[in-house]
C-alpha positions in Angstrom: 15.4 -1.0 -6.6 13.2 1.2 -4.9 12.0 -2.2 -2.8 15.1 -2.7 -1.7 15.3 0.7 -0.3 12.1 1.0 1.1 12.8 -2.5 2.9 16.1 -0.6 4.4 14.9 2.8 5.2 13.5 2.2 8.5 10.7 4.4 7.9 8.4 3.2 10.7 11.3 5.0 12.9 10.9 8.8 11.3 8.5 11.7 10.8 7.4 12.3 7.7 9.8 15.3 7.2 13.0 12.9 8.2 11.7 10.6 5.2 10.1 12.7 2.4 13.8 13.5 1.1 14.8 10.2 0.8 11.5 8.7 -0.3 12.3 11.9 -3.7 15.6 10.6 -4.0 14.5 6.8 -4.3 11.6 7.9 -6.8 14.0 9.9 -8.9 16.7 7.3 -8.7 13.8 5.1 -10.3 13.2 6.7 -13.0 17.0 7.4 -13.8 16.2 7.1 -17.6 14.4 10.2 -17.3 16.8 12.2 -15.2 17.7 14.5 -18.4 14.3 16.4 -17.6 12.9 18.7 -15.2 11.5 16.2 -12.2 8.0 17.3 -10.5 7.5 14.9 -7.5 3.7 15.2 -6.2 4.1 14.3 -2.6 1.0 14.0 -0.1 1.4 13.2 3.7 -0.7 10.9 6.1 -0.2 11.0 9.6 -0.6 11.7 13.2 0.3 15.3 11.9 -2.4 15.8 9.7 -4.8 13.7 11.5 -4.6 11.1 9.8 -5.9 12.7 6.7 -4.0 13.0 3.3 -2.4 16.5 2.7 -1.0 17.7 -0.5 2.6 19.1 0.0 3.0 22.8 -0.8 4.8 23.4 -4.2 7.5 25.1 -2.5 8.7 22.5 0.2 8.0 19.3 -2.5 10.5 21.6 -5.3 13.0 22.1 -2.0 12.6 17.9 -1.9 12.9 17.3 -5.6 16.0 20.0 -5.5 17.7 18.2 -2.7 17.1 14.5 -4.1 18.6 15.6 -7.1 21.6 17.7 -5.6 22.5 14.2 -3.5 21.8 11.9 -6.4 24.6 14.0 -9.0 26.4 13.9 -5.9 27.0 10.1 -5.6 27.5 10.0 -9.4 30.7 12.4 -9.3 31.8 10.3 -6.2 31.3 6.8 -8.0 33.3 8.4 -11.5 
C-alpha cells in the first residue's frame, strides 16, 4: 500500500514540509493494525535545506505531523462509514 502511494505522491515536485504530512499519514496508514496506540513517527530530513545532510525533526513539529496524519486518517474513516 504505501508503494502505491509513494509511486503517486509526486514527491520529486515538493519541499520536504509539503510532503512530511503525507509521507506520516502513509506510515500510519501502514501499520493500521496498530492504530489503537499512541504513534511516535521518527522523521529525519535530507536536502538542499539542510545541505544535504540528515537532520532529526524536532519532537514538536514531527508530534504536529503524527497529530495531523492521524486527524486526516479518522477523518476518511467517518467519511467512508
Amino acid at each position: 500500500m504505501a508503494r502505491n502511494e509513494i509511486e503517486k505522491g509526486k514527491f520529486r515536485e515538493q519541499t520536504c514540509a509539503e510532503a512530511m504530512p503525507k509521507i506520516a499519514k502513509m506510515l500510519l496508514k501502514a501499520q493500521d493494525e496498530a492504530r489503537e496506540k499512541k504513534q511516535e513517527l521518527e522523521l529525519v530530513v535530507l536536502s538542499s535545506e539542510t545541505n544535504w545532510t540528515s537532520r532529526i525533526v524536532e519532537r514538536a513539529q514531527a508530534d504536529a505531523i503524527t497529530h495531523q496524519a492521524q486527524n486526516e486518517i479518522e477523518n476518511e474513516d467517518e467519511e467512508m462509514s
